[in-house]
C-alpha positions in Angstrom: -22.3 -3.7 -10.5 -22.8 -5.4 -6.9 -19.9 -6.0 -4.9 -19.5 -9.4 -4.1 -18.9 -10.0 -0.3 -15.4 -12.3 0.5 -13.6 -13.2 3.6 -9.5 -13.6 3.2 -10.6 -17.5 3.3 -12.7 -17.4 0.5 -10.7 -15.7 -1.6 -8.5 -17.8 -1.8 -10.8 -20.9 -2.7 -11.8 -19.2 -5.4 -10.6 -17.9 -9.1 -12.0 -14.4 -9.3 -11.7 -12.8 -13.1 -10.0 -9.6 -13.8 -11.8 -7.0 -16.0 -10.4 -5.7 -19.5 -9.0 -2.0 -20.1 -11.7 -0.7 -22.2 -10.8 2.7 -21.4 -8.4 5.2 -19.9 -6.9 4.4 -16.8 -5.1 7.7 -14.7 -3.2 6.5 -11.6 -4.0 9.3 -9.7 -5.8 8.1 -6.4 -9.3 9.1 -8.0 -11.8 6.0 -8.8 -13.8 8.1 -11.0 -12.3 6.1 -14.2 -13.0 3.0 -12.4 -16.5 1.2 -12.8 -17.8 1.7 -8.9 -18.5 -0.3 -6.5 -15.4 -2.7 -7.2 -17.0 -5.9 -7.9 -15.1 -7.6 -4.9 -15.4 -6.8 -1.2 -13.4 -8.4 2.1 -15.4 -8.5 5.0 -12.5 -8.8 7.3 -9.8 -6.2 6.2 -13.0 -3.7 5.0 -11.3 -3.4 1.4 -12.8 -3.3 -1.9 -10.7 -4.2 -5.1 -10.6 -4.5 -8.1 -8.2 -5.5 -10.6 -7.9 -4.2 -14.2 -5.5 -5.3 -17.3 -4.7 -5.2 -20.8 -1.9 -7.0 -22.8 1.6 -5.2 -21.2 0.4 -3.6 -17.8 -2.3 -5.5 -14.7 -3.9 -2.5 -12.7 -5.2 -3.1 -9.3 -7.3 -0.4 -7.0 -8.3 -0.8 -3.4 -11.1 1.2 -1.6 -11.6 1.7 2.0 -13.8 3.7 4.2 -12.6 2.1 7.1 -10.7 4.9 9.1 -8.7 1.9 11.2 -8.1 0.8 7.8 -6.7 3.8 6.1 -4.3 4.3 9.6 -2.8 1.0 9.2 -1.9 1.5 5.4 -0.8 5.2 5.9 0.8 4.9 8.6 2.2 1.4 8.9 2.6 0.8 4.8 1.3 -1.8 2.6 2.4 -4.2 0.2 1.1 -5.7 -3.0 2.5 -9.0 -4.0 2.0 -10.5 -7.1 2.9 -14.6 -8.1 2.6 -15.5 -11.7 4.2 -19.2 -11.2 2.9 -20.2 -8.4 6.8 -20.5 -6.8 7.3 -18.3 -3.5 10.8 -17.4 -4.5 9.4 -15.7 -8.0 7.2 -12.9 -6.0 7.2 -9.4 -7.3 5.8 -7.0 -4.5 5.4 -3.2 -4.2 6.1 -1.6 -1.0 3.8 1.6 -1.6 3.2 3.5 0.9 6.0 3.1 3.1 5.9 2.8 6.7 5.7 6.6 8.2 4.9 5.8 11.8 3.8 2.6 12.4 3.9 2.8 16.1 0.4 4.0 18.1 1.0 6.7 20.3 2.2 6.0 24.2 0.3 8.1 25.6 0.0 7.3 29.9 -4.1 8.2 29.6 -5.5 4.7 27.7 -8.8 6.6 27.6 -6.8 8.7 25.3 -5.2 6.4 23.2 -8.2 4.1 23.0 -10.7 7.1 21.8 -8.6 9.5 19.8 -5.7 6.7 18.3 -7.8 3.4 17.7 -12.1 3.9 17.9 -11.6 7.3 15.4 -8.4 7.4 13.7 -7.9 11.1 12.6 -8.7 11.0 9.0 -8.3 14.4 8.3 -4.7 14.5 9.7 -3.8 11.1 7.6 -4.7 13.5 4.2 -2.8 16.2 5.5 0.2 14.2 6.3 0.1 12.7 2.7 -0.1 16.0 1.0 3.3 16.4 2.1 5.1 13.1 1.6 7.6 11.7 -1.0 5.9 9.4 -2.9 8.9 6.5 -2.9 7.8 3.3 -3.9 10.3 0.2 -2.7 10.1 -2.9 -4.8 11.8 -6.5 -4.5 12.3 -9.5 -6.8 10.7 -7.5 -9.9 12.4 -7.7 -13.4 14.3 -4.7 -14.5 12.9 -2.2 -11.9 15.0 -0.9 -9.0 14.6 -1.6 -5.6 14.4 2.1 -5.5 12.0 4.2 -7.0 11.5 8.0 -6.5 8.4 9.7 -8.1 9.3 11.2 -10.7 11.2 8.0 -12.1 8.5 6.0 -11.5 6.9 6.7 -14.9 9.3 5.1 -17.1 10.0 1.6 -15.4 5.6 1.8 -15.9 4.9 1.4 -12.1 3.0 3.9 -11.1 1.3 4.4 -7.7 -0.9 6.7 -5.9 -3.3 7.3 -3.3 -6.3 9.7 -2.5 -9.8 10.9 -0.7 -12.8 11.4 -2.6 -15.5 13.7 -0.6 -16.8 11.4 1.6 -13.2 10.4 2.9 -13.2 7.0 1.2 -9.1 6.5 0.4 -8.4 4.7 -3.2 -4.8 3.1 -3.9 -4.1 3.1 -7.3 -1.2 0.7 -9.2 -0.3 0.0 -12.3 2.9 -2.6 -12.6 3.8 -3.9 -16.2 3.3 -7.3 -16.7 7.0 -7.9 -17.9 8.1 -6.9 -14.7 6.9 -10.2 -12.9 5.6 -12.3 -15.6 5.1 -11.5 -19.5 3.1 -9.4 -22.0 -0.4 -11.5 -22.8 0.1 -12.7 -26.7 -2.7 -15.0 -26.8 -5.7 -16.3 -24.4 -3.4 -18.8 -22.8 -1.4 -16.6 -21.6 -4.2 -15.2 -19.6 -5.4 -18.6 -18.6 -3.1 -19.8 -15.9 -4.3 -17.8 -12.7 -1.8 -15.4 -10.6 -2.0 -14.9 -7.1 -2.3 -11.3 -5.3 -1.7 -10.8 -1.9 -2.6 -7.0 -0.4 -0.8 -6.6 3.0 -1.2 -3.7 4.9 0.8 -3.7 8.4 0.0 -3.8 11.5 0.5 -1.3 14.0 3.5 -1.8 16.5 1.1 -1.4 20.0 2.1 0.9 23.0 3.2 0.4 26.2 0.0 0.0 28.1 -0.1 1.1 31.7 -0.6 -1.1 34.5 -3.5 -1.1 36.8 -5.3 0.3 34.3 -9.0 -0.2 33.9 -10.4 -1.0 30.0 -12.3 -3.6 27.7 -9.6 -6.5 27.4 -9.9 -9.4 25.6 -9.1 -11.4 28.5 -5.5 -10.8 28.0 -4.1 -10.2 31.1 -1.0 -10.7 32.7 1.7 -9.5 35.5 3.8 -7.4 35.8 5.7 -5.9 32.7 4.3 -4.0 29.7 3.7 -5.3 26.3 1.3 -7.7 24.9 3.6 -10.8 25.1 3.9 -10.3 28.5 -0.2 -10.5 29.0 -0.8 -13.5 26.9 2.4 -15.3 28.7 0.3 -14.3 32.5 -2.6 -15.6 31.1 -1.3 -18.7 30.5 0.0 -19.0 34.3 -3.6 -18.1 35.4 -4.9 -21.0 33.2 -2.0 -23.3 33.7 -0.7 -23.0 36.9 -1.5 -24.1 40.7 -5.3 -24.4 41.5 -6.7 -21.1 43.6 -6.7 -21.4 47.5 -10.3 -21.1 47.4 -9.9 -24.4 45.3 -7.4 -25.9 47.6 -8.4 -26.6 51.4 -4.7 -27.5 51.7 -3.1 -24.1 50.7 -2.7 -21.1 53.1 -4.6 -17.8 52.5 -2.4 -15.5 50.7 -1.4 -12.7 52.5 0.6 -11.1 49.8 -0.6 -8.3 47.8 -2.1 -8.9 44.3 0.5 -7.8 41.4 -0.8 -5.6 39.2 -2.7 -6.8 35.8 -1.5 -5.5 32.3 -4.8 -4.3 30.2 -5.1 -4.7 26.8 -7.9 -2.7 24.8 -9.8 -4.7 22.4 -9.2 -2.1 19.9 -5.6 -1.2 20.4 -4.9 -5.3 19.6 -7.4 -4.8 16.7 -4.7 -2.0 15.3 -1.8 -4.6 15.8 -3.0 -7.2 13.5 -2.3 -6.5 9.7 -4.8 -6.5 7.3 -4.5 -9.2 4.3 -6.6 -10.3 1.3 -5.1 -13.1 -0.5 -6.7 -13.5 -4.0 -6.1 -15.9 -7.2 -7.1 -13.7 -10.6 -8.0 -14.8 -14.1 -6.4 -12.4 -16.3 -9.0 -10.7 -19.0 -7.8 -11.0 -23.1 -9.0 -10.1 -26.3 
């Protein structure tokens, strides 16, 4: 099977069908019981996805070989959301993982940050890290399941969740959510014929207090004075919106003060502050 190639835009234009359970599905972070590659791919976010159901329970996996990718959902959490009517105030989502440390390392060397935090997120430390955790899933506005789930109680509400590495370090999320817990048990092929809407979130890293003065690839965000990346959009509007340059204005003095120093922003370390989201509309598979 090809995997089909959509941007977060596109997606949502269009109705992509979900496949039938024709076999055994183990939510276990291993795609191996999962026809690969997922049919669907986003170009932006670098997931593939697939989604999976049968008449009580919708299954959805996501793929990534992304290492910025994998940081942002390990560390920062992500969220599935699921919309069966179409109302905002009906969402059922699943907050699996949770947030561990969503917050890139401050470290005073950017050359630091930039190359061993955000160009070459350590992998191998993400799986270790996981080995270890609780695996607590959160949930809000589902039917009969509590906001509160530790692992082993997650089998009997039927939400399951689980995440993995194959060999080649591609991570696979696994869910499996009951369709009564947002919507209803398919009876007929009409049931399946009104399209729900999925929405796969995965944070965005809070960014570190870059120093000033500080020499790296910005984005042209650049500021004065304090830290933060507020701060340099807000100075780059005074450069754009503020008084014409002396070497503009014959009427203006030379100025004799002493430049203040510029806030630098890394390309890359923005890159980690922006979530990742694919929003999707699904026709549900029956027979």
């Amino acid at each position: 099977m090809t995997a089909i190639l959509f941007d977060s835009a596109r997606a949502q234009k269009f109705i992509l069908n979900a496949l039938w359970r024709d076999s055994v599905i183990v939510i276990d972070g291993d795609a191996s019981d999962w026809s690969l590659p997922f049919p669907y791919f986003d170009s932006k976010s670098k997931l593939q996805y697939c989604i999976i159901n049968d008449a009580k329970y919708i299954y959805l996996s996501v793929r990534t070989s992304d290492p910025k990718a994998q940081m942002k959902i390990m560390r920062a959490g992500m969220d599935v959301s699921f919309d069966a009517a179409g109302k905002k105030k009906e969402i059922g989502t699943v907050h699996f993982p949770l947030a561990s440390n969503p917050k890139l390392d401050a470290n005073p060397d950017i050359t630091e940050v930039d190359q061993q935090v955000v160009e070459k997120p350590d992998v191998k430390k993400l799986k270790m890290d996981w080995s270890t955790a609780p695996r607590v899933i959160h949930t809000q506005g589902l039917k009969n399941i509590p906001a509160v789930i530790p692992e082993p109680d997650s089998a009997k509400y039927g939400l399951w969740a689980e995440i993995s590495w194959d060999s080649d370090d591609v991570m696979t999320y696994e869910l499996r959510l009951p369709f009564s817990a947002f919507y209803h048990d398919l009876g007929s092929a009409s049931d399946a014929s009104h399209p729900i809407a999925i929405t796969i979130k995965a944070q965005g890293m809070d960014l570190p207090m870059i120093p000033t003065n500080t020499a790296a690839d910005v984005t042209g965000m650049a500021g004065t004075g304090g830290g933060g990346m507020n701060n340099g959009m807000n100075g780059q509007g005074q450069g754009m919106n503020g008084a014409m340059p002396n070497s503009m204005n014959n009427n203006s003095r030379p100025q004799t003060s002493s430049p203040q120093p510029t806030m630098a922003i890394p390309r890359q370390v923005i890159d980690m502050g922006m979530p990742l989201i694919v929003s999707i509309k699904v026709k549900l598979a029956f027979r």
